[in-house]
PAMI-234838 format. One record per residue (C-alpha): residue number from 1; residue in one letter; x, y, z. Coordinates in steps of 0.001 Angstrom, whole numbers. Each point is the difference from the previous one (the first is absolute). Layout:
# PAMI-234838
NODE,k,r,east,north,up
NODE,NUM,a,X,Y,Z
...
This chain:
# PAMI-234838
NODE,k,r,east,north,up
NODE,1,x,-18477,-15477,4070
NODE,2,x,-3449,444,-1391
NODE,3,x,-2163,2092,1796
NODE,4,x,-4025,242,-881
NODE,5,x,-1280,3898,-800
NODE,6,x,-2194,-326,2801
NODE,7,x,2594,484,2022
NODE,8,x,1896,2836,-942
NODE,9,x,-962,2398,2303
NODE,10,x,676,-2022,3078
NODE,11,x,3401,-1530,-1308
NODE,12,x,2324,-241,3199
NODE,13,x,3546,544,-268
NODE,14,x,3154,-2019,1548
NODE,15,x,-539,1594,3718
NODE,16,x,-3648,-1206,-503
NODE,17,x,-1408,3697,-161
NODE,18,x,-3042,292,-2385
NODE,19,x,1780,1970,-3281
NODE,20,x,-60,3843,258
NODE,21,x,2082,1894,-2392
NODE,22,x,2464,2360,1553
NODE,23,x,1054,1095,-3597
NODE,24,x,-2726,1295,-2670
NODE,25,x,2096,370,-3559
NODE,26,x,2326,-2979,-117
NODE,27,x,2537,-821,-3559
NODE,28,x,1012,-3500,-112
NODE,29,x,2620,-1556,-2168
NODE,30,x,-105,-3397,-621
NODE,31,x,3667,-1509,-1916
NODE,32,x,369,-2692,-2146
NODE,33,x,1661,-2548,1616
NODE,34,x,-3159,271,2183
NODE,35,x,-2355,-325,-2796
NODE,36,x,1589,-2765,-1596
NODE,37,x,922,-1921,3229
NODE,38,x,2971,-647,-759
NODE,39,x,-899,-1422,-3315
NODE,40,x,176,1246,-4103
NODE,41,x,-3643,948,63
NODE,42,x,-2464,1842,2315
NODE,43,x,-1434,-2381,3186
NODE,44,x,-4334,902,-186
NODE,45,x,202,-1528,3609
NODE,46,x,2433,2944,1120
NODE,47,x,-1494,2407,-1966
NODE,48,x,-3788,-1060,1848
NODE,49,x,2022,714,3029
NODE,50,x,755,3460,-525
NODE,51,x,-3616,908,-1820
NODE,52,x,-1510,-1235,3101
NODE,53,x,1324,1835,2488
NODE,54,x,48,3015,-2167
NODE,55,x,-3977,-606,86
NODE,56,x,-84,420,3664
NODE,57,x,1752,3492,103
NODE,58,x,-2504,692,-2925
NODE,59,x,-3030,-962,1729
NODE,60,x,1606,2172,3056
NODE,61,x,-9,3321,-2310
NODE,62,x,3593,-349,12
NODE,63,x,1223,1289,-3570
NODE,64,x,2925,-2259,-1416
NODE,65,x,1863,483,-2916
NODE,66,x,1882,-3347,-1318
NODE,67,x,3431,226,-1594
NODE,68,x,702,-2977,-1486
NODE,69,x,2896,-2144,-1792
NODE,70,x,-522,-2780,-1809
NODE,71,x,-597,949,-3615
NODE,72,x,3445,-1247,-1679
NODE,73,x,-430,-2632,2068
NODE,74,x,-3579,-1055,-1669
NODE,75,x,1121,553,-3566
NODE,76,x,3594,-2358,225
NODE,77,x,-2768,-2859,1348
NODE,78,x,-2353,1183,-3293
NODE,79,x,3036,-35,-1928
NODE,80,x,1868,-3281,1250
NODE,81,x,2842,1980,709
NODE,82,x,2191,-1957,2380
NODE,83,x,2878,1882,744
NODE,84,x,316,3438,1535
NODE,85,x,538,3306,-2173
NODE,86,x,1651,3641,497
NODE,87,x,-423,1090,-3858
NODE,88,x,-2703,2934,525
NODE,89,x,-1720,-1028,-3452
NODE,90,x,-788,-3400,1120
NODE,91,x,-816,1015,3240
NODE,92,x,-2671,2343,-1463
NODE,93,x,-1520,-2588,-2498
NODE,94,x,-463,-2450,3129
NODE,95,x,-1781,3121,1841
NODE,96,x,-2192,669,-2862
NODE,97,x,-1143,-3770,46
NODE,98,x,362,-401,3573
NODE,99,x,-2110,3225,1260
NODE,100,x,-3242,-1017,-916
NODE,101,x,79,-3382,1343
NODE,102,x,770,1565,3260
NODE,103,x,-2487,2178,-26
NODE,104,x,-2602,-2580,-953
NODE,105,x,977,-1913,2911
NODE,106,x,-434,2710,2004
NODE,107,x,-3402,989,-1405
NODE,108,x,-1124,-3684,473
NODE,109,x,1140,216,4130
NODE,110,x,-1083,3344,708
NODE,111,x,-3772,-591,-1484
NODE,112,x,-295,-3001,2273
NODE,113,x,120,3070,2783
NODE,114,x,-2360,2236,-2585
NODE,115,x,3049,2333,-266
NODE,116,x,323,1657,-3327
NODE,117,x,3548,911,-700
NODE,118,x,1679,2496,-2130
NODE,119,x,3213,-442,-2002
NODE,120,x,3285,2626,91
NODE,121,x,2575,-492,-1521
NODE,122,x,2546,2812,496
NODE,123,x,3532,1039,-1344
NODE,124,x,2594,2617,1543
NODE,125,x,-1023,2529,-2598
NODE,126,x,-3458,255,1059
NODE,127,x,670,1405,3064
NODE,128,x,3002,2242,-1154
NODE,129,x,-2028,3336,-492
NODE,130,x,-1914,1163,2834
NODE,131,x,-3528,19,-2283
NODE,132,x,473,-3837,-338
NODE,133,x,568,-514,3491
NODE,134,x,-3170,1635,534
NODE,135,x,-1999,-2095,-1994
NODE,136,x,937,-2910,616
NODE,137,x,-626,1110,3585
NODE,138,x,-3484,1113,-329
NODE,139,x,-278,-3397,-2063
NODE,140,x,925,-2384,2248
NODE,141,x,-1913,1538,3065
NODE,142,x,-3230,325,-2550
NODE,143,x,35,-3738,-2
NODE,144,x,416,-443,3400
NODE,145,x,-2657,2322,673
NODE,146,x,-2380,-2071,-2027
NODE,147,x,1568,-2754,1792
NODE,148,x,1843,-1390,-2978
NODE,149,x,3031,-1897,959
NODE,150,x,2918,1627,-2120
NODE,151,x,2566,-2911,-924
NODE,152,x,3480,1950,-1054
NODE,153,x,2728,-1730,-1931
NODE,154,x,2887,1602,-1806
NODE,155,x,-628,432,-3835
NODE,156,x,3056,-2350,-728
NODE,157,x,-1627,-201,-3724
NODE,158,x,987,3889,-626
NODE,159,x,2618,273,2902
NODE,160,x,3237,309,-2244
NODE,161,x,1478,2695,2525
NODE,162,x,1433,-2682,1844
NODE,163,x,2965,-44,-2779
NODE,164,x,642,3580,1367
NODE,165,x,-1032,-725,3608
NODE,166,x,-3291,1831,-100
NODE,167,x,-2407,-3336,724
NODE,168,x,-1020,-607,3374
NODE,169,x,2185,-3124,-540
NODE,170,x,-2261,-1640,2536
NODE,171,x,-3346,431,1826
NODE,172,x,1355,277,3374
NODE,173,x,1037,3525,-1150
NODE,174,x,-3474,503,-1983
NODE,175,x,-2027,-1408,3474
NODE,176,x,1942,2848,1970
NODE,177,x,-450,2606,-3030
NODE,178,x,-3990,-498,-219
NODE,179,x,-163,-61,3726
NODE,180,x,1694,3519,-426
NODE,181,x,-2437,671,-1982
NODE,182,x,-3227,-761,1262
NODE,183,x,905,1290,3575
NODE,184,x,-309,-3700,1749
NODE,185,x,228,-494,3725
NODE,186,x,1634,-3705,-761
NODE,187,x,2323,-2041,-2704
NODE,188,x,149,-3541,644
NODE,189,x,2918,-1623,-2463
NODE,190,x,-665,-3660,106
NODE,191,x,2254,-2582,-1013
NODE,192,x,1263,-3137,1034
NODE,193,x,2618,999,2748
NODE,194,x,-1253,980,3566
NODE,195,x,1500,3488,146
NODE,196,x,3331,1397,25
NODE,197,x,2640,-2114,1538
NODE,198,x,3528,1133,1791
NODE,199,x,1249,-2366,-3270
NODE,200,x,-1491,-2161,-2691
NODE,201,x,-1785,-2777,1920
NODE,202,x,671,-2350,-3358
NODE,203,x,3382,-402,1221
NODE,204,x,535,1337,3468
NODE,205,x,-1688,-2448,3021
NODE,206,x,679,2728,2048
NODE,207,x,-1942,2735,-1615
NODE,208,x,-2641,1998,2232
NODE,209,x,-3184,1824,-1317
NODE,210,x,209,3755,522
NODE,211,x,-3424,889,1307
NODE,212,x,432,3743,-143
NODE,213,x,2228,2513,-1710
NODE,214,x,-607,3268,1008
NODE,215,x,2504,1633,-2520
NODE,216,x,1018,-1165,-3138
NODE,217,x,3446,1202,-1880
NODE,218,x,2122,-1070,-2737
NODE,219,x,2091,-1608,1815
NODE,220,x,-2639,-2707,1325
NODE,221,x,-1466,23,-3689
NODE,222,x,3186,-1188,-1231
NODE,223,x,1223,-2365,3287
NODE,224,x,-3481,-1408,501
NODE,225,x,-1228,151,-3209
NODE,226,x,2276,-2846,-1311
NODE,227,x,-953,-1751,-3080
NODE,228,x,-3011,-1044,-1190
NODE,229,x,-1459,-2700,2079
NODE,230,x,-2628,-944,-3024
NODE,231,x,602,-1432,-2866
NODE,232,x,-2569,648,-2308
NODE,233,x,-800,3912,692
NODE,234,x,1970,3034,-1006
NODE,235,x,216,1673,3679
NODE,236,x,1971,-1746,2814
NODE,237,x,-130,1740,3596
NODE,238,x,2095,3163,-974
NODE,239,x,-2513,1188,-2126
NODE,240,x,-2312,-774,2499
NODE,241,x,1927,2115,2672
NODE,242,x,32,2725,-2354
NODE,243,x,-3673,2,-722
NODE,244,x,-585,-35,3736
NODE,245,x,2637,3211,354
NODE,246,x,-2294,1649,-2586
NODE,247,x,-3331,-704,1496
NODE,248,x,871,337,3482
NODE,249,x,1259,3677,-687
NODE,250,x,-3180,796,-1199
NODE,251,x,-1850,-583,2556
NODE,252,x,-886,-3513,-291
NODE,253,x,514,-3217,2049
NODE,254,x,1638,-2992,-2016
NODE,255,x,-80,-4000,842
NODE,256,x,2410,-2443,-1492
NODE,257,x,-1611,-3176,883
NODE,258,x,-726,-4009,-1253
NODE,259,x,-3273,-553,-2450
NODE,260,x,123,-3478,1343
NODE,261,x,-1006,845,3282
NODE,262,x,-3916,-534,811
NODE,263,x,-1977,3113,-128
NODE,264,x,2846,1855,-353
NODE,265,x,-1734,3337,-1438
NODE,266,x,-2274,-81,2208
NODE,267,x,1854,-299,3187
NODE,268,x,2461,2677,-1203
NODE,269,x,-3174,2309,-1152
NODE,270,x,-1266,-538,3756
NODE,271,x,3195,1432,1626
NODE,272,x,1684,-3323,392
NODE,273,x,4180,-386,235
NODE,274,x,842,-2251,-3106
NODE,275,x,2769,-43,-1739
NODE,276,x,2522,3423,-274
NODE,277,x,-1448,3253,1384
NODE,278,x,1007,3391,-1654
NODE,279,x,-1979,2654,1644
NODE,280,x,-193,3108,-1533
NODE,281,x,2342,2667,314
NODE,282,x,-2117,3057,-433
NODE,283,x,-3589,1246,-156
NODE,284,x,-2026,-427,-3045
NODE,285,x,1372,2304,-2711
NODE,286,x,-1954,2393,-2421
NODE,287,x,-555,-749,-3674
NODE,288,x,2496,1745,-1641
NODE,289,x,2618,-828,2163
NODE,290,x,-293,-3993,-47
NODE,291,x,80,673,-3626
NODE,292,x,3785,1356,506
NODE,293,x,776,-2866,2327
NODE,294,x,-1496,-2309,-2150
NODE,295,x,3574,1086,-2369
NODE,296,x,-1660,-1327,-2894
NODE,297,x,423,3779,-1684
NODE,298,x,3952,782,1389
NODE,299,x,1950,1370,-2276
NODE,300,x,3202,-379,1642
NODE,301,x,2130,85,3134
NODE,302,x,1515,2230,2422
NODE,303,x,2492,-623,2859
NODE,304,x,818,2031,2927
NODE,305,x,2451,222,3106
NODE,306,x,-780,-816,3775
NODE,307,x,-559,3952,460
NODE,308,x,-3290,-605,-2299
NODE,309,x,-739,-3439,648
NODE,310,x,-370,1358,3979
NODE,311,x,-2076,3109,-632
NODE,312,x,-2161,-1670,-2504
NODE,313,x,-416,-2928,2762
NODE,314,x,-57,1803,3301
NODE,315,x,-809,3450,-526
NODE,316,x,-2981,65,-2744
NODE,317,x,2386,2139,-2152
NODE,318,x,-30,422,-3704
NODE,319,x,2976,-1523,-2513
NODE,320,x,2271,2915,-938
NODE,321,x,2735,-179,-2465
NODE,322,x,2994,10,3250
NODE,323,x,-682,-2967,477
NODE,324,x,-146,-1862,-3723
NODE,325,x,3102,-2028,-580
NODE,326,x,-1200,-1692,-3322
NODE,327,x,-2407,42,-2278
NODE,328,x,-1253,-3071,-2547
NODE,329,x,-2231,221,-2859
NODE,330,x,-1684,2473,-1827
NODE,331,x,-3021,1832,1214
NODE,332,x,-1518,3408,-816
NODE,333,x,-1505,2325,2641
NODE,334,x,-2994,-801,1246
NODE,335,x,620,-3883,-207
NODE,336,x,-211,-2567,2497
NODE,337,x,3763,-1872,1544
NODE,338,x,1162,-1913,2520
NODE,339,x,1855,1345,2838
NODE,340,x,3439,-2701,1100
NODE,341,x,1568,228,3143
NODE,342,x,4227,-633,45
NODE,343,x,-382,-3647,-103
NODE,344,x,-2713,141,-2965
NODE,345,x,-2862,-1158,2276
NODE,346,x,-3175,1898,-1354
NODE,347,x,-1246,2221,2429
NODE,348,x,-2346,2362,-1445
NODE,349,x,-2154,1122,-3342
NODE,350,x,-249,3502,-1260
NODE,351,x,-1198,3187,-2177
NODE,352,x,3011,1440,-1494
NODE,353,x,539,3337,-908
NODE,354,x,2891,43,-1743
NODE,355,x,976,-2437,-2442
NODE,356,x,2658,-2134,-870
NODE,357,x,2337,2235,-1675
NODE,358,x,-412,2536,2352
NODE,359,x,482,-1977,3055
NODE,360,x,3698,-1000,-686
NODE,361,x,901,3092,-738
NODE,362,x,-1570,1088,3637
NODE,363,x,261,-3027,2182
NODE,364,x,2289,621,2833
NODE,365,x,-193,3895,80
NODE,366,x,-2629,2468,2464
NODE,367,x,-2726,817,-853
NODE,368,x,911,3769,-834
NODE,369,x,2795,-1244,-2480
NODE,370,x,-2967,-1651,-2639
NODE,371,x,-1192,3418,-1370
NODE,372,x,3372,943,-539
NODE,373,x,1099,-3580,-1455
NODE,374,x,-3155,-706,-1827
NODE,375,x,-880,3654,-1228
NODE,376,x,-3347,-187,1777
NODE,377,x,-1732,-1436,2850
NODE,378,x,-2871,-2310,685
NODE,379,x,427,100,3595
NODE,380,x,2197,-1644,2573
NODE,381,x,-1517,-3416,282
NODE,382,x,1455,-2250,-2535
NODE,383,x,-3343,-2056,1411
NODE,384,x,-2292,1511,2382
NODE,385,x,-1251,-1891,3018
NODE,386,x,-4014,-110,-1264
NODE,387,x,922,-1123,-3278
NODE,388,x,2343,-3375,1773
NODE,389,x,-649,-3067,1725
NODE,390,x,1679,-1916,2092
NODE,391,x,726,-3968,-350
């Protein structure tokens, strides 16, 4: 598909409607198998693809953000490395190599469109503190306000928290993270498979796409999620279901949907049904508490009984020590953890105000027991209900 600049503006989608955005601030993520085509090395004729429909929402004041893969990918072709890698060192020396040629193809598309881009790279740890979240906030809206097109990729160079489990580990998780954090109406994961599928559709003739979930839990994350289905990137649909979990709970719808497909973006930007639907499952959040969701900053976990896990749910109620059966990790007061129900599904965030130490010794007991237990009192709510959210 090539389409002049001329035209952008009167673009008409699949149901022949002339294009009119029903979304304004859209994050896309773009995975390498897409890039590449298939192949060792990125595909310009793909990547021309993407850039132009990304023009039209540009030209329609819609702001996009671009998370994209690709960068190992770039620097095995530099490197005439044929076969594929796990070792984090070598991994990171192909990024280093690999990032700027991506970003140079990039720059070369996007100033066909007279788009000026930015670059961000971005680790786990520069989001940690709230501060950092901030800025990088104000950052990445500054550009689009200028209308700079901010291009986001892991720093893989610097990312060594993977050995501990700290990376993002793969930018289906960063996409739904900067969504989080820029307050987006849409996140569009492209890749090559259609959607989400009752099974893998590589080797069952008899999968069927799944245009809608309304709700997604653990157990489809796991059942659904299956294994990878791509070869060359590091996410496979599970982490793709659990990005969508995170960014639907904050307020945001998610697509799962082909990159293959003609005007894709643009179809899905106009309202259209493509792909996997995940609509989200609450109202738009406020700052600081996507920032807990976001669970870049938890500090550990806490599990609690059906009692809780009901008042918490149905009645708006607070977390109070009763109804703590375990606790995992340690955390001081004041610190953000997550909040497990009996089958250790995730189903909150939260402000504690007692910490670690203190909460086994309390967990289980009333409320009027900690002062007596603890030798003073912070108050009855292990986590109050302002300071929690809800997944």
């Amino acid at each position: 598909m090539s389409i002049d600049r001329q035209d952008y503006k009167s673009i008409k989608s699949n149901n022949g409607q002339r294009f009119s955005p029903k979304y304004q601030r859209v994050v896309i993520k773009v995975g390498t198998t897409l890039l590449t085509d298939g192949s060792k090395q990125l595909a310009p004729k793909v990547m021309s693809k993407i850039v132009e429909q990304i023009a039209i929402l540009h030209s329609n004041d819609v702001q996009v953000l671009l998370v994209t893969s690709g960068a190992v990918a770039a620097g095995r072709h530099v490197l005439g490395i044929t076969s594929e890698h796990r070792n984090i060192s070598l991994r990171q020396i192909m990024a280093a190599v690999g990032q700027s040629r991506l970003m140079q193809e990039y720059e070369k598309l996007f100033d066909l469109h007279n788009i000026n881009i930015a670059q961000a790279l971005l680790s786990r740890r520069d989001l940690k503190d709230r501060l950092g979240y901030l800025n990088i906030r104000n950052t990445i809206l500054g550009l689009t306000g200028h209308k700079v097109l901010p291009i986001i990729n892991e720093n893989d160079v610097v990312a060594v928290e993977e050995l501990s489990g700290e990376a993002f580990g793969d930018n289906d998780t960063l996409s739904a993270m900067v969504a989080n954090l820029v307050d987006a109406d849409l996140l569009i994961i492209l890749g090559e498979i259609e959607g989400l599928y009752t099974k893998d559709p590589n080797i069952h003739s008899d999968a069927a796409l799944i245009p809608i979930v309304e709700h997604i839990s653990q157990n489809d994350v796991t059942t659904l999620g299956g294994p990878s289905w791509q070869s060359r990137g590091q996410g496979g649909m599970s982490t793709k279901l659990e990005a969508a979990r995170l960014a639907v709970a904050s307020g945001i719808n998610v697509v799962i949907a082909s990159g293959r497909l003609d005007n894709s973006i643009v179809n899905l930007v106009s309202g259209e049904v493509i792909g996997t639907l995940f609509p989200a499952t609450s109202s738009k959040l406020e700052s600081r508490k996507r920032w807990m969701l976001s669970g870049l900053s938890n500090k550990g976990q806490i599990i609690i009984d059906s009692g809780a896990i009901h008042a918490i749910s149905n009645q708006n109620g607070s977390l109070l020590a009763a109804g703590i059966t375990k606790i995992e990790g340690s955390f001081q007061r004041g610190d953000i953890v997550s909040v497990f129900d009996n089958t250790i599904t995730q189903m909150a965030c939260g402000i504690t105000n007692y910490d670690s130490q203190e909460l086994s010794k309390i967990k289980g007991h009333h409320s009027h027991e900690i002062a007596e237990i603890l030798g003073h009192h912070y108050g009855d709510e292990i986590i109050h209900r302002n300071n929690m959210v809800l997944i």
